[in-house]
N, CA, C, O and CB atoms as a CASP TS submission, in Angstrom:
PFRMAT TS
TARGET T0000
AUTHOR 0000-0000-0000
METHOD Language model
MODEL 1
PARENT N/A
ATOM      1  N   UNK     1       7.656 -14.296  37.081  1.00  0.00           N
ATOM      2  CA  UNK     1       6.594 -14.293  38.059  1.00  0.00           C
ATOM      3  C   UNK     1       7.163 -14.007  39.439  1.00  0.00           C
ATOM      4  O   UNK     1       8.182 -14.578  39.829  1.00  0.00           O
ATOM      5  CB  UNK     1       5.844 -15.624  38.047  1.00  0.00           C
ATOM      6  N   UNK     2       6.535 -13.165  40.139  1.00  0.00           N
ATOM      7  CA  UNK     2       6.710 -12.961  41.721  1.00  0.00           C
ATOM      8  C   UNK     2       5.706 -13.499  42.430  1.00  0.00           C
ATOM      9  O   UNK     2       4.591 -13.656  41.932  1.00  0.00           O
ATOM     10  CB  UNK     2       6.771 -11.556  42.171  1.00  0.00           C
ATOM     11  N   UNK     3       5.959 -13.791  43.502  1.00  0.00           N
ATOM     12  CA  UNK     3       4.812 -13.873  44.147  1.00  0.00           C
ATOM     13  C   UNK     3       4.836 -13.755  46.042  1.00  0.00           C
ATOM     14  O   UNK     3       5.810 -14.304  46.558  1.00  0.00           O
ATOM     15  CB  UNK     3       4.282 -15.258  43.566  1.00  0.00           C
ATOM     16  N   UNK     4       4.166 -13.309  46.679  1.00  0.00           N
ATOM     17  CA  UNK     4       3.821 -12.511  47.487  1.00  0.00           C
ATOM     18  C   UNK     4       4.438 -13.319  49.136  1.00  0.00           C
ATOM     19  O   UNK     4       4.144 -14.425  49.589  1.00  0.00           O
ATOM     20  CB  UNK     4       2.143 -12.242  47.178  1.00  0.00           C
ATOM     21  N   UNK     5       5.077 -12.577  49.534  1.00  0.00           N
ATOM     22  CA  UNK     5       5.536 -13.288  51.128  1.00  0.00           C
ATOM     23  C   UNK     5       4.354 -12.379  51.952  1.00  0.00           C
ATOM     24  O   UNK     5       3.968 -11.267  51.594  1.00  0.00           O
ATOM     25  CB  UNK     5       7.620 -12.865  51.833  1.00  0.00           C
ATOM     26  N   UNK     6       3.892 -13.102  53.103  1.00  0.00           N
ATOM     27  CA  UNK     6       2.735 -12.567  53.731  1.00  0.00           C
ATOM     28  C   UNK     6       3.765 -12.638  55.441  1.00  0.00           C
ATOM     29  O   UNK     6       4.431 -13.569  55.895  1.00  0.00           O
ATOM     30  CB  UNK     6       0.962 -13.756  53.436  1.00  0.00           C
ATOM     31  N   UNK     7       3.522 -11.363  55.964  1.00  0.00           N
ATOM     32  CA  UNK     7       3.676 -11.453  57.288  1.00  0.00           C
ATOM     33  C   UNK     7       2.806 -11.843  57.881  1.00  0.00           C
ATOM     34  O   UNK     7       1.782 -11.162  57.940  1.00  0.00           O
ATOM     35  CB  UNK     7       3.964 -10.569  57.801  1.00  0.00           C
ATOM     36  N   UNK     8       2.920 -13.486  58.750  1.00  0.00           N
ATOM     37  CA  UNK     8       1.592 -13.871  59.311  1.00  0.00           C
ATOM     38  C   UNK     8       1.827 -13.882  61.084  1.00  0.00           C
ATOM     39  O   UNK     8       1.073 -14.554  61.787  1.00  0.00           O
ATOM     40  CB  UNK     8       1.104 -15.534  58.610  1.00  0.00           C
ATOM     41  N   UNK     9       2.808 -13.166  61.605  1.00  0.00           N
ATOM     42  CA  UNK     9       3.541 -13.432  62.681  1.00  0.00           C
ATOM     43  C   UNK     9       2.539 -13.064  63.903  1.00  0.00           C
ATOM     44  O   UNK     9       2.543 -13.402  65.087  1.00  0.00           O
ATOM     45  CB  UNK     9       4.920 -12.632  62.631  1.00  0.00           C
ATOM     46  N   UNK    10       1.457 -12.022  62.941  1.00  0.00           N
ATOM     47  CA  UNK    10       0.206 -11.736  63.557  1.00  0.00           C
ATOM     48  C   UNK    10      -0.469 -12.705  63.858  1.00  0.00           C
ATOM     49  O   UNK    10      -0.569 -13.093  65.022  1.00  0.00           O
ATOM     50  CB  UNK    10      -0.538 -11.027  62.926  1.00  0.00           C
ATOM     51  N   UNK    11      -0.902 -13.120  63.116  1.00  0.00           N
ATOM     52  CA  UNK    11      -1.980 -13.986  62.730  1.00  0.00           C
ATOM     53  C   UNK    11      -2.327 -15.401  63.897  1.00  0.00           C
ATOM     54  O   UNK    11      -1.490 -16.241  64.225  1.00  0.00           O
ATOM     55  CB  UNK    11      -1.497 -14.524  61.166  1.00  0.00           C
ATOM     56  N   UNK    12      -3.886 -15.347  64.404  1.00  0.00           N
ATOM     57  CA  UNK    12      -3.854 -16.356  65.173  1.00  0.00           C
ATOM     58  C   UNK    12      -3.497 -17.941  65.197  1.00  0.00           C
ATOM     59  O   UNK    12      -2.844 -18.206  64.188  1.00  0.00           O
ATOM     60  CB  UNK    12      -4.726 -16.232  65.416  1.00  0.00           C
ATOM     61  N   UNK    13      -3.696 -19.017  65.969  1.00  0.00           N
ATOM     62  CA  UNK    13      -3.449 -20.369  65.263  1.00  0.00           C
ATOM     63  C   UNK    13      -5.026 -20.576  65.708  1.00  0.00           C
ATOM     64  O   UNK    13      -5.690 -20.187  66.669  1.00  0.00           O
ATOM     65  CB  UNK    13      -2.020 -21.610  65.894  1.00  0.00           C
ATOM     66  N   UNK    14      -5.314 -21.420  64.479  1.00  0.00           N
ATOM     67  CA  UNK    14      -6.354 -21.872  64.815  1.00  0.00           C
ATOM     68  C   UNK    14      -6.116 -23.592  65.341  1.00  0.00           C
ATOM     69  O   UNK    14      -6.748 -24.018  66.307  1.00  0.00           O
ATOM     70  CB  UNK    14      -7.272 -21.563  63.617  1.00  0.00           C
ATOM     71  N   UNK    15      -5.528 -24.121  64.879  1.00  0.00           N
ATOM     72  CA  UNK    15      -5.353 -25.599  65.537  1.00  0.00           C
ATOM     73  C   UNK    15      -3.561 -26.150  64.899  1.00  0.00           C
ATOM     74  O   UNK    15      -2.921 -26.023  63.854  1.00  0.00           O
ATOM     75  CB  UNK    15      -6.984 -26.894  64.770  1.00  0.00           C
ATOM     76  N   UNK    16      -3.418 -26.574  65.811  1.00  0.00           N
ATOM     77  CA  UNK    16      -1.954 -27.350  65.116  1.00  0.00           C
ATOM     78  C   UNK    16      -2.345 -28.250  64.135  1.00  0.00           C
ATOM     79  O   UNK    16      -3.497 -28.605  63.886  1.00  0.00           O
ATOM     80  CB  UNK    16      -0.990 -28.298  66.196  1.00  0.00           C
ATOM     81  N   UNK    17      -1.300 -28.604  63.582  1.00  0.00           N
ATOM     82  CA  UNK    17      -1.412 -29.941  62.365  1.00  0.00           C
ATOM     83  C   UNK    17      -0.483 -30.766  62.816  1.00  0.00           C
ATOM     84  O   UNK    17       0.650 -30.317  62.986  1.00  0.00           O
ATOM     85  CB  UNK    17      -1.040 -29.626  60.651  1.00  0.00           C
ATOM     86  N   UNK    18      -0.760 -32.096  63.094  1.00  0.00           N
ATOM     87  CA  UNK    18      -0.740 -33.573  63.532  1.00  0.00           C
ATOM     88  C   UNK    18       0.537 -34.247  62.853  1.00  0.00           C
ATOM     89  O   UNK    18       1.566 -34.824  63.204  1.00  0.00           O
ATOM     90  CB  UNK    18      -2.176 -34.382  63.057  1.00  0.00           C
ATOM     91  N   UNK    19      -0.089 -33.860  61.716  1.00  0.00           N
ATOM     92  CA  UNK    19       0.431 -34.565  60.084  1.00  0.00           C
ATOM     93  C   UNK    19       2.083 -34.445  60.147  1.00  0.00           C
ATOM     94  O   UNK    19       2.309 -33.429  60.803  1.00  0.00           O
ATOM     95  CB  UNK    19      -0.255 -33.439  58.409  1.00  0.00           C
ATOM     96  N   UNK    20       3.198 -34.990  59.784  1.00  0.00           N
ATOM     97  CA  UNK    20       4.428 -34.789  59.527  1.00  0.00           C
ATOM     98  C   UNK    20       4.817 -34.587  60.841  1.00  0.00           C
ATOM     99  O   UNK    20       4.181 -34.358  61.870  1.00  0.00           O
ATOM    100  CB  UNK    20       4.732 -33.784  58.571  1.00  0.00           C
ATOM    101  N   UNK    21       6.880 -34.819  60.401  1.00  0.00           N
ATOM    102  CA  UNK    21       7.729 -34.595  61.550  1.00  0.00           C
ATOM    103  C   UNK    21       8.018 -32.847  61.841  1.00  0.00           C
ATOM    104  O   UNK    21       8.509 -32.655  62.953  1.00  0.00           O
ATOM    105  CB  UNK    21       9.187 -35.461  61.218  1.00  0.00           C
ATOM    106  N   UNK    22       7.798 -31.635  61.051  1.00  0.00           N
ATOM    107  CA  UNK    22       7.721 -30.723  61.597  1.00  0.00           C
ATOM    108  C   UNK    22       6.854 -29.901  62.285  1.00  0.00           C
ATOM    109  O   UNK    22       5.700 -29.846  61.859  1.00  0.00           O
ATOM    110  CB  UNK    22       8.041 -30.405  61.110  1.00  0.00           C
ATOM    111  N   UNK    23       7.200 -29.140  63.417  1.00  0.00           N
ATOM    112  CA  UNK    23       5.902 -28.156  63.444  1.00  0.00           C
ATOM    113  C   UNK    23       5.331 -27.449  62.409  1.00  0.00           C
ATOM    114  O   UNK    23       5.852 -26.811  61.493  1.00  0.00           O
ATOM    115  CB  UNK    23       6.078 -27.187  64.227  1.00  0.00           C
ATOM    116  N   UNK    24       3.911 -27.710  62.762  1.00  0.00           N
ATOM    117  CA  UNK    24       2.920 -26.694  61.831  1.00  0.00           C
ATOM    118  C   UNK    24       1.507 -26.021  62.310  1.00  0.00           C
ATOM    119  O   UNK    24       0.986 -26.356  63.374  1.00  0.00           O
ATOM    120  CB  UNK    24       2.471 -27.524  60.596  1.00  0.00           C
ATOM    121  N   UNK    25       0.984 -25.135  61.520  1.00  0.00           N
ATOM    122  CA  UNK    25      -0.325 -24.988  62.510  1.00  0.00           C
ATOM    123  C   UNK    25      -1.409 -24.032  61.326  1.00  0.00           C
ATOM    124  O   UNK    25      -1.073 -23.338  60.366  1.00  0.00           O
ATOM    125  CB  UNK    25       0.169 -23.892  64.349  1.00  0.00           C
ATOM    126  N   UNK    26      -2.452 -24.273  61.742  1.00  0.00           N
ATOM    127  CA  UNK    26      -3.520 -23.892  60.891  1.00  0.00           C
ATOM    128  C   UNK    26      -3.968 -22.405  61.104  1.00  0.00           C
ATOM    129  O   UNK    26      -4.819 -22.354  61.992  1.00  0.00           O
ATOM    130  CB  UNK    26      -4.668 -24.835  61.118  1.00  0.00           C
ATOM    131  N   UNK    27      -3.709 -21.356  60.650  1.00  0.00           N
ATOM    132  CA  UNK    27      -4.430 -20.029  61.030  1.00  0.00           C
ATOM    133  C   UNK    27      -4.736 -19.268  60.120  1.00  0.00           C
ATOM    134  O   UNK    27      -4.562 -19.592  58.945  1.00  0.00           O
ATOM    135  CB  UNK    27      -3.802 -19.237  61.820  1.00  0.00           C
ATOM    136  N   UNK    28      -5.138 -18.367  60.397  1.00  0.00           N
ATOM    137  CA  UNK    28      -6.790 -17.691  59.827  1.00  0.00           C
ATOM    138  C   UNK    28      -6.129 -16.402  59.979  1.00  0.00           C
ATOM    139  O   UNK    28      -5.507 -16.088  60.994  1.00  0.00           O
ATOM    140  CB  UNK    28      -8.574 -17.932  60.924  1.00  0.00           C
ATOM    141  N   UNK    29      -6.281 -15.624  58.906  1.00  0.00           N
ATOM    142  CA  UNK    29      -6.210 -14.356  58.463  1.00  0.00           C
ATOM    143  C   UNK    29      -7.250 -13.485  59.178  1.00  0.00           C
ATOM    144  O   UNK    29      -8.411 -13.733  58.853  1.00  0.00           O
ATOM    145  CB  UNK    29      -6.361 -14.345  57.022  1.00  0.00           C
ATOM    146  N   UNK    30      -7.012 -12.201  60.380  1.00  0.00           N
ATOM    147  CA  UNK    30      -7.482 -11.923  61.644  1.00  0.00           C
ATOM    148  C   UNK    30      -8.881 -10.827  60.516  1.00  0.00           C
ATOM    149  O   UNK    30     -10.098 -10.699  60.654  1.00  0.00           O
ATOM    150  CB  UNK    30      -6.003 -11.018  63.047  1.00  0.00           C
ATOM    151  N   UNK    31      -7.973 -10.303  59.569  1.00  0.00           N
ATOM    152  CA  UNK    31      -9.256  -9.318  58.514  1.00  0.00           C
ATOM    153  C   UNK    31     -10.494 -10.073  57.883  1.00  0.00           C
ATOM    154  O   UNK    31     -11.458  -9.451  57.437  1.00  0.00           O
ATOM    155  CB  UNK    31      -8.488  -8.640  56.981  1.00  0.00           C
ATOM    156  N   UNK    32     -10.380 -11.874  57.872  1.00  0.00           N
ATOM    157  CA  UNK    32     -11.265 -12.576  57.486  1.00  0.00           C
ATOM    158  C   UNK    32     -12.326 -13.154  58.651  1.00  0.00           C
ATOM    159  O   UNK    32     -12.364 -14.301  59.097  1.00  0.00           O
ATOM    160  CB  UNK    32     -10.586 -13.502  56.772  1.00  0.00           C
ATOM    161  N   UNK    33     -12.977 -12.282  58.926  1.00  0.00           N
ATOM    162  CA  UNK    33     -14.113 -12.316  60.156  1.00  0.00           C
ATOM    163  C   UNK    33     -15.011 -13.417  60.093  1.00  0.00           C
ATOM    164  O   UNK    33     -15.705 -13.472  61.109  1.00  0.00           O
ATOM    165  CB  UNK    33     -15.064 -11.057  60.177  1.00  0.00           C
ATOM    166  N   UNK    34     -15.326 -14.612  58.989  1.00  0.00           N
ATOM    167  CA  UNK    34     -16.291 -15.436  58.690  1.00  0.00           C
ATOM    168  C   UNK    34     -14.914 -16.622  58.521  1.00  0.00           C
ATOM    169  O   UNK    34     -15.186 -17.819  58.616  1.00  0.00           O
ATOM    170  CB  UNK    34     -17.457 -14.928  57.282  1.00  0.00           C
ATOM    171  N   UNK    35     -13.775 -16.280  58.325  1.00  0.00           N
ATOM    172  CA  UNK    35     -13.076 -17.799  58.900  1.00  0.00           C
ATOM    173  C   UNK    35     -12.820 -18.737  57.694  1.00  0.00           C
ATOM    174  O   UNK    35     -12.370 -19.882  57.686  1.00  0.00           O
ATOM    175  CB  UNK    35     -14.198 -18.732  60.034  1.00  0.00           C
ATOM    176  N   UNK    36     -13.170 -18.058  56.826  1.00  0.00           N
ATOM    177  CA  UNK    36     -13.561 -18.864  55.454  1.00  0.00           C
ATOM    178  C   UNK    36     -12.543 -19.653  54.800  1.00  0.00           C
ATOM    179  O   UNK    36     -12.784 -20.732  54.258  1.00  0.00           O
ATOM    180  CB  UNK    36     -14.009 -17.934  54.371  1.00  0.00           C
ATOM    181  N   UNK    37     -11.081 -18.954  54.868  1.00  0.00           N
ATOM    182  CA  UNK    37     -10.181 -19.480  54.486  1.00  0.00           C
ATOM    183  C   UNK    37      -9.212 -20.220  55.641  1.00  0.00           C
ATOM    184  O   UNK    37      -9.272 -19.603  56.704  1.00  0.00           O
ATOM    185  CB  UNK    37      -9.674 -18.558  53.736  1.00  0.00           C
ATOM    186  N   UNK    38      -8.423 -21.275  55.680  1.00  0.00           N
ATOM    187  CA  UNK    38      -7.525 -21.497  56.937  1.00  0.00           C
ATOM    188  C   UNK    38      -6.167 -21.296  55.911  1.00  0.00           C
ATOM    189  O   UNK    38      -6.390 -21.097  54.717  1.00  0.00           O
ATOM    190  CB  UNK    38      -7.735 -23.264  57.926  1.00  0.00           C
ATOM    191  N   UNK    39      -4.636 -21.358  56.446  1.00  0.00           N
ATOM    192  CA  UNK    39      -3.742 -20.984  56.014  1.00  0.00           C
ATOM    193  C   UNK    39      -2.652 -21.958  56.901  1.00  0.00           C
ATOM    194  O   UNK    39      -2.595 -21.854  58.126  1.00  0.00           O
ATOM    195  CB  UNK    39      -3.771 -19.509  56.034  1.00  0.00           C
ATOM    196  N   UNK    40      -1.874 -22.827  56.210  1.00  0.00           N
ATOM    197  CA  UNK    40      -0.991 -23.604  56.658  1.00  0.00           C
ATOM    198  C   UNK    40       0.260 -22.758  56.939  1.00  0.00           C
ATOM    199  O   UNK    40       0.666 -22.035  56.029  1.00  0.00           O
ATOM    200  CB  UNK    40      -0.817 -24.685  55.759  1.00  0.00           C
ATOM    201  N   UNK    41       0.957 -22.782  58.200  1.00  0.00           N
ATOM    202  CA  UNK    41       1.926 -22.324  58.338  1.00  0.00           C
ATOM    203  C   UNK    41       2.962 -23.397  58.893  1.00  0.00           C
ATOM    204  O   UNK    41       2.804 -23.917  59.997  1.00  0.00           O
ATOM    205  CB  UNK    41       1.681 -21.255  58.999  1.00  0.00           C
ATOM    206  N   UNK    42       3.873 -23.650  58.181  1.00  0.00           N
ATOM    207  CA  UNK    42       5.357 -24.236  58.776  1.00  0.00           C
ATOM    208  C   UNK    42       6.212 -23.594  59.039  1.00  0.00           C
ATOM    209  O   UNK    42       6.849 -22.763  58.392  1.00  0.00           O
ATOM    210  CB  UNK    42       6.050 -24.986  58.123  1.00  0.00           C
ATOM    211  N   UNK    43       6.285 -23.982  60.117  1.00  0.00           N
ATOM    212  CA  UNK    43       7.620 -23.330  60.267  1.00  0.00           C
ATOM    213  C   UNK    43       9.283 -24.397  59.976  1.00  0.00           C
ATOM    214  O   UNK    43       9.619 -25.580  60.023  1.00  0.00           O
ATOM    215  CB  UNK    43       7.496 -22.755  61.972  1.00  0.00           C
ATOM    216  N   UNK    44       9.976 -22.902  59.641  1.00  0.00           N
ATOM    217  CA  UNK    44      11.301 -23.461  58.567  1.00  0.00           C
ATOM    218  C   UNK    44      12.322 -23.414  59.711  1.00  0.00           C
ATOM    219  O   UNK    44      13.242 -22.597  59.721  1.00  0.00           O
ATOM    220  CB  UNK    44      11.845 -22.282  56.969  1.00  0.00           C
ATOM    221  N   UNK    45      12.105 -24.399  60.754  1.00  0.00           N
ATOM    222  CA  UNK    45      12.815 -24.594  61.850  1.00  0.00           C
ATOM    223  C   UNK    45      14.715 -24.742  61.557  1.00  0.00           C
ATOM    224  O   UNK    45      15.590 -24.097  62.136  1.00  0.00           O
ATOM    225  CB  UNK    45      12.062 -25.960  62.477  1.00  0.00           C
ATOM    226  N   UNK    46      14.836 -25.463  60.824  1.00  0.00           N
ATOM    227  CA  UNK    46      16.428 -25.531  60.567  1.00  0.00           C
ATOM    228  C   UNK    46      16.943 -24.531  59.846  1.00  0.00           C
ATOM    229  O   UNK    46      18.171 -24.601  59.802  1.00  0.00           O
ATOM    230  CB  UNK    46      16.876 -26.701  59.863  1.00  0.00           C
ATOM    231  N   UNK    47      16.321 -23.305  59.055  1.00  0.00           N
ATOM    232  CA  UNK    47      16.513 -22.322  58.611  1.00  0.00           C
ATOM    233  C   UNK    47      17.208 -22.754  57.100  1.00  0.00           C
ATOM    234  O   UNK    47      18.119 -22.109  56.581  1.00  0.00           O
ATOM    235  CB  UNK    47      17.223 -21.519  59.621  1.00  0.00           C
ATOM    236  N   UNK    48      16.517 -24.118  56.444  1.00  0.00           N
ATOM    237  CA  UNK    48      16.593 -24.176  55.324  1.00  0.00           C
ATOM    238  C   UNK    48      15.666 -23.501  54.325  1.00  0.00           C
ATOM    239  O   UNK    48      14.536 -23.021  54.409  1.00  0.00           O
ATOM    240  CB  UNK    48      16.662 -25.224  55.229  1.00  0.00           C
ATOM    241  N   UNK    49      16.807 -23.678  53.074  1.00  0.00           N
ATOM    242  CA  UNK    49      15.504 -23.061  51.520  1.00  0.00           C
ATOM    243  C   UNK    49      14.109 -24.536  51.220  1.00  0.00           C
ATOM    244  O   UNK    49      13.992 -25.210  50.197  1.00  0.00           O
ATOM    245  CB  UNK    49      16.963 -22.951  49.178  1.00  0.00           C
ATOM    246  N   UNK    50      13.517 -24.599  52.110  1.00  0.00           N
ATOM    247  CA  UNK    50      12.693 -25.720  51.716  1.00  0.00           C
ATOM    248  C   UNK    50      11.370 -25.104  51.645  1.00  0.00           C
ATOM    249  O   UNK    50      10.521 -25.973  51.445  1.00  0.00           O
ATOM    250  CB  UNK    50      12.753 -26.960  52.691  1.00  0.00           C
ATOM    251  N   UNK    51      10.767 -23.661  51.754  1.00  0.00           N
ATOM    252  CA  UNK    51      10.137 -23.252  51.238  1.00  0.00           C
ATOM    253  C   UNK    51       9.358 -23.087  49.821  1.00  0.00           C
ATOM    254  O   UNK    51       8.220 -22.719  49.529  1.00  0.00           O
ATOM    255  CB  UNK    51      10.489 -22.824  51.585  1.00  0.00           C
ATOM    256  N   UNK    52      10.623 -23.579  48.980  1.00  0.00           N
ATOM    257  CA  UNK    52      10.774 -23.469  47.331  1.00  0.00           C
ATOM    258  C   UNK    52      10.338 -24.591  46.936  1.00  0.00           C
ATOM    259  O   UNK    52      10.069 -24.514  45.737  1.00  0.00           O
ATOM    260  CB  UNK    52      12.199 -23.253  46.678  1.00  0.00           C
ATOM    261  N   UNK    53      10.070 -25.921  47.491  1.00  0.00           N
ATOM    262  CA  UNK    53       9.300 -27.042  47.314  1.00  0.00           C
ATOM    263  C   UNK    53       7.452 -27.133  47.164  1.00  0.00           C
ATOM    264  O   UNK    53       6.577 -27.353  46.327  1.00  0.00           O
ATOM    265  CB  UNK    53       9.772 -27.752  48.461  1.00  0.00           C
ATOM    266  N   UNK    54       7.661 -26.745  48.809  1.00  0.00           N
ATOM    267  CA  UNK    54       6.543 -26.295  48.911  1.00  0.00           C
ATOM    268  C   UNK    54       5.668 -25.746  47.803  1.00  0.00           C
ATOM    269  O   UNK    54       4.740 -26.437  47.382  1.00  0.00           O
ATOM    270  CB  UNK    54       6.703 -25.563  49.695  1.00  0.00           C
ATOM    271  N   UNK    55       6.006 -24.056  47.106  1.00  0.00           N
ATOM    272  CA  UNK    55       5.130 -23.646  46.286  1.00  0.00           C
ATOM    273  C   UNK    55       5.479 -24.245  45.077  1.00  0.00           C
ATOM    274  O   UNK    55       4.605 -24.154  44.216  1.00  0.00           O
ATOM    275  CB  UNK    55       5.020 -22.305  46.251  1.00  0.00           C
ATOM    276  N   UNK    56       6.648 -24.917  44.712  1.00  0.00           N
ATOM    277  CA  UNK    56       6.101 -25.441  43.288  1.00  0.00           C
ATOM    278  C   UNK    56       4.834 -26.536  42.989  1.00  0.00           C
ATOM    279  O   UNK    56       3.987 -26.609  42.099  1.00  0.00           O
ATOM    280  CB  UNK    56       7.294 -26.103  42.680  1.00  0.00           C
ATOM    281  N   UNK    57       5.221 -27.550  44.494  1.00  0.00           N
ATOM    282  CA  UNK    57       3.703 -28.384  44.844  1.00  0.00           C
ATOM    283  C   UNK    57       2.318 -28.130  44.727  1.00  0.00           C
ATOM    284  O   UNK    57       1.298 -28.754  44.437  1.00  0.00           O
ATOM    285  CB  UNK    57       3.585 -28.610  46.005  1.00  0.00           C
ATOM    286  N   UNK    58       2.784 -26.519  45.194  1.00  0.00           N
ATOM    287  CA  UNK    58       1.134 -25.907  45.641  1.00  0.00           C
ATOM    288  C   UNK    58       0.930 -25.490  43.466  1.00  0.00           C
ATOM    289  O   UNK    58       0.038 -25.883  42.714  1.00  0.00           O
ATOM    290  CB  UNK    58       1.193 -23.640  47.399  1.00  0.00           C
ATOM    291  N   UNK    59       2.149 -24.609  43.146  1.00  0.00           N
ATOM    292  CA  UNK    59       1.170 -24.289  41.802  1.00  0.00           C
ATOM    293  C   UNK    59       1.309 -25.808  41.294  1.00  0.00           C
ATOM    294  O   UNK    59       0.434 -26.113  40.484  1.00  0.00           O
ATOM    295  CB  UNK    59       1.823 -22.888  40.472  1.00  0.00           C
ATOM    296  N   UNK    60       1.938 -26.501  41.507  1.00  0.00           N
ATOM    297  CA  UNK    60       1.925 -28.016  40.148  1.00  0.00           C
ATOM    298  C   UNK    60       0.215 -28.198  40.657  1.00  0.00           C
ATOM    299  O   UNK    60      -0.675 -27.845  39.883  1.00  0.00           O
ATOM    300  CB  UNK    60       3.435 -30.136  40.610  1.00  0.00           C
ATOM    301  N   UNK    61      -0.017 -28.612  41.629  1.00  0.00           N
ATOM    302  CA  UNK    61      -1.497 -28.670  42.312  1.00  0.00           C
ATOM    303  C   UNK    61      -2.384 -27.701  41.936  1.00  0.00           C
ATOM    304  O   UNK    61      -3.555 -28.081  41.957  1.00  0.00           O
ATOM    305  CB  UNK    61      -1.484 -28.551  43.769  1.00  0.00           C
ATOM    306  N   UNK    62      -2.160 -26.313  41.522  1.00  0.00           N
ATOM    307  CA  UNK    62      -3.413 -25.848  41.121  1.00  0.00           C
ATOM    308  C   UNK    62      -3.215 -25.850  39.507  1.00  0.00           C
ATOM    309  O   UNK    62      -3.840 -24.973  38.910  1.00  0.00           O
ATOM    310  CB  UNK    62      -3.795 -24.358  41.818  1.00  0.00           C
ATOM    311  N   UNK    63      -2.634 -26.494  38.945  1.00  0.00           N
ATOM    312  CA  UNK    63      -2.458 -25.852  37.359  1.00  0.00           C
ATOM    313  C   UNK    63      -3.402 -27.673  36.948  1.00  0.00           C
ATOM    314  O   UNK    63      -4.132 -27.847  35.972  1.00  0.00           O
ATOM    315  CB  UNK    63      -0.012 -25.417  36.514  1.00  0.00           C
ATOM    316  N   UNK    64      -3.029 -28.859  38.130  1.00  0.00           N
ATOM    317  CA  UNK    64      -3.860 -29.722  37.828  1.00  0.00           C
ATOM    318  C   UNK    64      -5.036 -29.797  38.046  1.00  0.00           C
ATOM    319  O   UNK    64      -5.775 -30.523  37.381  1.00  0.00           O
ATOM    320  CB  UNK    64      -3.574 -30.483  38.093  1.00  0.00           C
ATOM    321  N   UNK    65      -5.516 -28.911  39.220  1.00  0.00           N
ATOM    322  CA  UNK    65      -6.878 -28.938  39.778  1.00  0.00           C
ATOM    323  C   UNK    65      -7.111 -29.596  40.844  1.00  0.00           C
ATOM    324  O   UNK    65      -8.242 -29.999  41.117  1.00  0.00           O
ATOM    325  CB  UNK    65      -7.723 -29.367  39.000  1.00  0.00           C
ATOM    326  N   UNK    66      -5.927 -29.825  41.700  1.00  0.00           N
ATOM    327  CA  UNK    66      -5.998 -30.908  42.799  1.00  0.00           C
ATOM    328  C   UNK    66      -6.221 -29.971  44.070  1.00  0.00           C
ATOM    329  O   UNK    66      -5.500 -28.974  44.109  1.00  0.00           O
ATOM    330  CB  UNK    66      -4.517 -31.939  42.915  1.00  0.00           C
ATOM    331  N   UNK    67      -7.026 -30.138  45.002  1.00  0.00           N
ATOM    332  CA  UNK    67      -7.276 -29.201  46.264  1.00  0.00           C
ATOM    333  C   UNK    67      -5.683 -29.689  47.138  1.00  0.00           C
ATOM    334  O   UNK    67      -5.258 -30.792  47.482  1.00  0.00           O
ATOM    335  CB  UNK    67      -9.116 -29.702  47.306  1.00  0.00           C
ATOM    336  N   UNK    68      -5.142 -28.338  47.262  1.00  0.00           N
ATOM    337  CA  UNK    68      -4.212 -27.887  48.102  1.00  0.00           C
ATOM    338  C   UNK    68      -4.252 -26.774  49.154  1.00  0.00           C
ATOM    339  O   UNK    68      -4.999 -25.801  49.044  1.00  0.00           O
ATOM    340  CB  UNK    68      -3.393 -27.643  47.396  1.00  0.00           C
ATOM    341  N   UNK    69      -3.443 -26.957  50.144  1.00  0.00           N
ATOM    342  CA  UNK    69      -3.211 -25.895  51.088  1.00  0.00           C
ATOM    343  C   UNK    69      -2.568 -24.384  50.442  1.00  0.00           C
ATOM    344  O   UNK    69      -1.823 -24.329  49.464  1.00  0.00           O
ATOM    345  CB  UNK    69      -2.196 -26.550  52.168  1.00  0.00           C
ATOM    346  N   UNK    70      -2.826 -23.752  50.871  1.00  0.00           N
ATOM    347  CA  UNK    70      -2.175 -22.169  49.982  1.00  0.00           C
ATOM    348  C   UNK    70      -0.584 -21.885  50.611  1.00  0.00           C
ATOM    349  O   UNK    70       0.075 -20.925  50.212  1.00  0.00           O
ATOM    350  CB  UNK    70      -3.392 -20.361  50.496  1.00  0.00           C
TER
END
């Protein structure tokens, strides 16, 4: 399986996130005009592989059915 790295460097913030000790922030894909989806972005400030956590969380979370961030 592959799966897809998105350049979001575009992409606006719509609000920071509170939550946790790293920066993060909520933004919205600029081609999605109705806003429908939001999109968590962290940033990987120490320039670790901790990205790879992340999506196994996100698929373990959708293969259970639990609402997650994308």
């Amino acid at each position: 399986m592959s799966y897809p790295i998105l350049d979001v460097s575009g992409w606006p913030a719509e609000t920071d996130e509170q939550m946790g000790s790293k920066p993060k922030s909520w933004l919205y894909d600029p081609s999605d005009k109705q806003r429908q989806q939001r999109w968590l972005f962290k940033e990987n400030w120490r320039r670790q592989p901790e990205d790879w956590s992340e999506k196994i969380a996100a698929e373990v979370a959708d293969l259970l059915g639990v609402p997650h961030a994308q």
